[in-house]
N, CA and C of each residue as an Amber inpcrd file, in Angstrom:
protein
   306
  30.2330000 207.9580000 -82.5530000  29.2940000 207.1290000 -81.8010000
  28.9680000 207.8280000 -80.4810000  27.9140000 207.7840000 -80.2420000
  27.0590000 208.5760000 -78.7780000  27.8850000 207.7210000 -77.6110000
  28.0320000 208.2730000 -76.4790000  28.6500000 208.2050000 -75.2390000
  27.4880000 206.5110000 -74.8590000  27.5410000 206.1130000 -73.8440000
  27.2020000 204.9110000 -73.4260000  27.0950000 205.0640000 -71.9890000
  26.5800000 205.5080000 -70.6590000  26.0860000 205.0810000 -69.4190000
  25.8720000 203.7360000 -69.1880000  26.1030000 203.0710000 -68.2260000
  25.6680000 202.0050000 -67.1810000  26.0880000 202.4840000 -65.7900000
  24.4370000 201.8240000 -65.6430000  24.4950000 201.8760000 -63.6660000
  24.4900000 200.2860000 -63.9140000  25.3770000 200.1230000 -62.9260000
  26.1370000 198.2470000 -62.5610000  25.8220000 198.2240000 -60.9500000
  24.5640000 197.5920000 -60.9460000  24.0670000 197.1080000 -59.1870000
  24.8920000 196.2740000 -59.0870000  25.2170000 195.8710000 -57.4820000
  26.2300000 194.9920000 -57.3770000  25.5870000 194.6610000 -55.6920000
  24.8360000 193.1920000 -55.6540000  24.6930000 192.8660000 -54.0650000
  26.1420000 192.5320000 -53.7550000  26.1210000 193.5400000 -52.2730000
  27.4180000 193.2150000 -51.6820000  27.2870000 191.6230000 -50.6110000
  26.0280000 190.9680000 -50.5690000  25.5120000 190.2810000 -49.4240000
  26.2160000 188.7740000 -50.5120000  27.5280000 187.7910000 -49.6850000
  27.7170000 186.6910000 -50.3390000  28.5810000 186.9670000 -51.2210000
  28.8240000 186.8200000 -52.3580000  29.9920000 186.7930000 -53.4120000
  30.2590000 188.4140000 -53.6510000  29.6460000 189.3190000 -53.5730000
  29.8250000 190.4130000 -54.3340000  29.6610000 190.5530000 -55.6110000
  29.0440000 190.3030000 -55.6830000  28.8630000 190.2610000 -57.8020000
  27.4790000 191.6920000 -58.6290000  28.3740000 191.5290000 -59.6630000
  27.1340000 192.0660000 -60.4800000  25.6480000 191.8750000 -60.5360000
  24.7120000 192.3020000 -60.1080000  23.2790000 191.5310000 -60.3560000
  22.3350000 191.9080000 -61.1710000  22.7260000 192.8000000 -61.9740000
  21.8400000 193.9350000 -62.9800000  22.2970000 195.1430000 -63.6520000
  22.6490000 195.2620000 -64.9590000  22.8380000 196.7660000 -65.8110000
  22.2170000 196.9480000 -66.1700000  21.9330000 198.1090000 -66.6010000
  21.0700000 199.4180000 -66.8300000  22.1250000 200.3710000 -67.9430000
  21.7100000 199.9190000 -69.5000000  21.9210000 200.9390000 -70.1890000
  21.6910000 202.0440000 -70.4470000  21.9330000 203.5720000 -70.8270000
  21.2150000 204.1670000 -71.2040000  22.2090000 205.6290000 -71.9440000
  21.4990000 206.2120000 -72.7220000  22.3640000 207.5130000 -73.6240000
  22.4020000 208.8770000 -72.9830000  21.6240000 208.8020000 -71.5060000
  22.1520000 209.6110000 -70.9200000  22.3360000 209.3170000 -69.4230000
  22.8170000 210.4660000 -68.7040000  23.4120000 209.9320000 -67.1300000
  22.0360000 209.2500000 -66.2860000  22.5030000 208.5920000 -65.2820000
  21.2680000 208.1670000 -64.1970000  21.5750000 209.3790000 -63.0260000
  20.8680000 209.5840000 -62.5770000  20.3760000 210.0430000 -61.5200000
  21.5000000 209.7110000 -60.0980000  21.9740000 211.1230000 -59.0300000
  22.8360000 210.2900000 -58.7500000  22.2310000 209.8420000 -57.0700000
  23.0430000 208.8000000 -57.1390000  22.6400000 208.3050000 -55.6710000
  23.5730000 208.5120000 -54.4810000  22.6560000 208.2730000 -53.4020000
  23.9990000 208.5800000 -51.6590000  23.9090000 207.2280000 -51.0860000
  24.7890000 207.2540000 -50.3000000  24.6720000 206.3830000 -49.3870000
  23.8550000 206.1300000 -48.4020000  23.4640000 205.1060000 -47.7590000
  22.1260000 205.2550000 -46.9120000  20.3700000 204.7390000 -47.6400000
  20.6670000 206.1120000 -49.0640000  19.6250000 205.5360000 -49.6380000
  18.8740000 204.2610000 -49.9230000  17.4560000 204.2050000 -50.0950000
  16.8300000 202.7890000 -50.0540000  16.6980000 202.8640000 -51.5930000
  16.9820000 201.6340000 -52.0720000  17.2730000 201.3640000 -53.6570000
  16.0930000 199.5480000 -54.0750000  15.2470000 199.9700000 -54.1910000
  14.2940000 198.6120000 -54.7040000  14.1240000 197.9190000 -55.6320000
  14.1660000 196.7520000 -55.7400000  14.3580000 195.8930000 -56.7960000
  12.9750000 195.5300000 -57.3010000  12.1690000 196.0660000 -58.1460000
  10.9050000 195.8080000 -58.1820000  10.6380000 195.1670000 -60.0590000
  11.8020000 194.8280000 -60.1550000  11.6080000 193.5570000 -61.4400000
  12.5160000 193.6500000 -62.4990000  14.2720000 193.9430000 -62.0600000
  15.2770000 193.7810000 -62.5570000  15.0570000 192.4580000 -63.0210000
  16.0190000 192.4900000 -64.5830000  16.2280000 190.6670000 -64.9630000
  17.3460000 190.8400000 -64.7600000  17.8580000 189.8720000 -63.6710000
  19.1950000 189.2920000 -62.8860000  20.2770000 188.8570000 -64.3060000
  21.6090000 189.0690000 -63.6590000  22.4600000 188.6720000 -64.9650000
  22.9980000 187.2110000 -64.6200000  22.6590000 186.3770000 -63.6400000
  23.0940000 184.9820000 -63.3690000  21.7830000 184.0900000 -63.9950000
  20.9200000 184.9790000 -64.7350000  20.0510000 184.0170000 -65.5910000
  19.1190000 183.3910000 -64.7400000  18.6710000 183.9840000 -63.4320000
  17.4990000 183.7140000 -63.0310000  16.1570000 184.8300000 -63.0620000
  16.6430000 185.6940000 -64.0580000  15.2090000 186.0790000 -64.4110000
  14.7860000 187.0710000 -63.4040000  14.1190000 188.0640000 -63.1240000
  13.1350000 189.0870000 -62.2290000  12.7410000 188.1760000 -61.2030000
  13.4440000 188.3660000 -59.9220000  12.6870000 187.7610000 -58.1300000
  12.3430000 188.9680000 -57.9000000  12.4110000 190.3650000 -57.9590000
  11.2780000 191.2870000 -57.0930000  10.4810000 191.6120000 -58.5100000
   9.5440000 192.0350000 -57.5670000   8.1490000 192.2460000 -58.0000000
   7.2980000 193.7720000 -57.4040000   6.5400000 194.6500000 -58.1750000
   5.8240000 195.5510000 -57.5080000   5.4640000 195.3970000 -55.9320000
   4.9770000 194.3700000 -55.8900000   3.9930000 193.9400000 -54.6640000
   4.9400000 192.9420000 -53.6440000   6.2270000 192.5430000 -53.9600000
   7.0330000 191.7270000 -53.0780000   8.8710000 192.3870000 -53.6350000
   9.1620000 193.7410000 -53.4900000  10.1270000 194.0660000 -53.7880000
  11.4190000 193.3920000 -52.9600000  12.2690000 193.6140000 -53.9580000
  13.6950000 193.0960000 -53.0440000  14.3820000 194.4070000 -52.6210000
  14.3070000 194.6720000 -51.2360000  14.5180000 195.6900000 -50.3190000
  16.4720000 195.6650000 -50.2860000  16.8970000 196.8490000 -50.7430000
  18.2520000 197.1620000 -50.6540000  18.5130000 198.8450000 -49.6830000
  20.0450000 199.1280000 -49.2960000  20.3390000 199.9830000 -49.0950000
  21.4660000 200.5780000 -49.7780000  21.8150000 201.8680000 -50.0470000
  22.9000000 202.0360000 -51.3660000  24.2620000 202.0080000 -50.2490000
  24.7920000 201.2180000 -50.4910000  26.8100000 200.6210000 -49.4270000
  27.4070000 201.6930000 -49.7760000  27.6710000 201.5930000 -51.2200000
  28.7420000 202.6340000 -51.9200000  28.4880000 202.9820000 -53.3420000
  29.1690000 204.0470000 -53.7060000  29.1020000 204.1500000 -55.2890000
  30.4510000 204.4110000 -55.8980000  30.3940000 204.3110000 -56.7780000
  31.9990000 204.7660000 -57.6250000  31.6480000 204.7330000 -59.1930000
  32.2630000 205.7010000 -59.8100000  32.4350000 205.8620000 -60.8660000
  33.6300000 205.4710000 -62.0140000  33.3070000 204.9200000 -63.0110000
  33.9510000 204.2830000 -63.7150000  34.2980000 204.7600000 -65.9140000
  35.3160000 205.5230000 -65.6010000  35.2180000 206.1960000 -67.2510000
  36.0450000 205.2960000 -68.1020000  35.6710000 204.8000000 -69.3890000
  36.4650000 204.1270000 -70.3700000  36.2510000 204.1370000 -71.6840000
  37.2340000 203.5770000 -72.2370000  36.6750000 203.5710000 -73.9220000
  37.1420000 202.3640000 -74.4010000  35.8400000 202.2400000 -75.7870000
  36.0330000 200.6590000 -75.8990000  35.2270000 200.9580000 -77.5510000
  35.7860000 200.1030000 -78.4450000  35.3140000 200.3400000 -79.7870000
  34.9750000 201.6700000 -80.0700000  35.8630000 202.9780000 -79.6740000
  35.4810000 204.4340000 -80.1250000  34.6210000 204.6490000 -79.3170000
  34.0770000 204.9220000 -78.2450000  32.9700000 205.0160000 -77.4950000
  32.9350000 205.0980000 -76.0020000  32.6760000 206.4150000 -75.6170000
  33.1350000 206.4900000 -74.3880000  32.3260000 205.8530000 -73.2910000
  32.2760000 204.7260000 -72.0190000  31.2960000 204.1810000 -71.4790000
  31.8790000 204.9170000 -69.8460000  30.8240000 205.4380000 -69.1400000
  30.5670000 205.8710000 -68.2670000  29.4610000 204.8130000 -67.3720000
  30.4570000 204.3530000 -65.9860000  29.7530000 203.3220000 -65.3790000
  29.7940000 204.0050000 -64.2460000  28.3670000 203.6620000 -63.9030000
  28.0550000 203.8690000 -62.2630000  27.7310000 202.7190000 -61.3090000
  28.8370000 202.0230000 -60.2610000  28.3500000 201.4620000 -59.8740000
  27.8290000 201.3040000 -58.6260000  26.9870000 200.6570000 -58.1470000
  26.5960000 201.0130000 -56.7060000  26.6000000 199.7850000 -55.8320000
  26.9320000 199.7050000 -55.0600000  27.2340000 198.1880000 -53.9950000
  25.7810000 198.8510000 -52.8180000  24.7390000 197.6140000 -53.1700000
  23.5570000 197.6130000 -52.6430000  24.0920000 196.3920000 -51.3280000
  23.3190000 196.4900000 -50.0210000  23.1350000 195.5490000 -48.7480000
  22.0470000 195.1670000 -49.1350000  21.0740000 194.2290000 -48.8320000
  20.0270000 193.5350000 -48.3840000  19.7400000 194.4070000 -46.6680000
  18.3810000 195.0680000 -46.8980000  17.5460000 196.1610000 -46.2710000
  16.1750000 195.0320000 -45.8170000  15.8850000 194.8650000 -44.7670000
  14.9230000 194.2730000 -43.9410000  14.1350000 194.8500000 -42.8160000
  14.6610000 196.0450000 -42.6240000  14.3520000 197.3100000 -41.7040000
  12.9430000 197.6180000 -42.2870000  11.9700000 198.7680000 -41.4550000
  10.7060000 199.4710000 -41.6170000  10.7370000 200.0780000 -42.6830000
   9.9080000 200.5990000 -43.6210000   9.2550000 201.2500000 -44.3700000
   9.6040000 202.3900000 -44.1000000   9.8480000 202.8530000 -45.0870000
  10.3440000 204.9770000 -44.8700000   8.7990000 205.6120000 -44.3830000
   9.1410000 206.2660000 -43.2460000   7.6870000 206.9780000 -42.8080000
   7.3590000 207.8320000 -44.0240000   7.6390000 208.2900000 -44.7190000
   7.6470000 208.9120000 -46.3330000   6.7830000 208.2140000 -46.9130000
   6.4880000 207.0870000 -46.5410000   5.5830000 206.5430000 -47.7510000
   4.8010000 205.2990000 -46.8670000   4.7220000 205.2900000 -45.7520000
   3.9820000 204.9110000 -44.8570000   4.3630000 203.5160000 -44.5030000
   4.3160000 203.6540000 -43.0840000   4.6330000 201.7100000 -42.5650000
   4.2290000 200.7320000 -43.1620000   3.3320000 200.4710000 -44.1150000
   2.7590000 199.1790000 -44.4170000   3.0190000 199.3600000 -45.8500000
   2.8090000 198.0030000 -46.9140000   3.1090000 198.0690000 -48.0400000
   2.3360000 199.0550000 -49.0510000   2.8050000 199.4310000 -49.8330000
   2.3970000 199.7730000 -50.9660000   1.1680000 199.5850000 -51.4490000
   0.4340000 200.2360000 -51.7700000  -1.3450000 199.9840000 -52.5780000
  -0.9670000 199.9620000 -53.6790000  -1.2430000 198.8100000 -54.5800000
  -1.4440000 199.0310000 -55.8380000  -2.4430000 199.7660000 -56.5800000
């Protein structure tokens, strides 16, 4: 059986919990700290469904990351998880002060 990736977002803001996985058959991309990480239409795992949106994203910063190796039914799962803040700060001059053009 093929290897297994998850990136496991995790708002650190309030309980600390899981808020979104991301399967996939090969690695994600890796992230730093600092980085700005956007929620632009995850479906939440507490069963309320996608709150960001293209045009009204939910603004994060990456806290921490850690890596996570295991096996489970023959199958090796490789987790990445990342502990996101709630980001309310300016717009990266990178991509200009004001929102996004669709």
């Amino acid at each position: 059986m093929p290897d297994i990736y998850e990136l496991v977002l995790c708002d650190i803001s309030g309980e600390h919990k899981p808020v979104a996985v991301f399967r996939s058959a090969s690695p994600f991309m890796p992230l730093h700290v600092g980085e700005r990480f956007d929620d632009h239409g995850w479906d939440r795992l507490d069963g309320v469904g996608k709150i960001g949106t293209p045009e009204a994203p939910i603004r994060y910063l990456v806290f921490a990351t850690k890596h996570v190796v295991f096996e489970k039914g023959g199958q090796t799962i490789y987790q990445f998880c990342v502990d996101l803040q709630p980001y309310s700060g300016p717009r990266s001059p990178a991509w200009g002060h004001y929102d996004p053009v669709p």
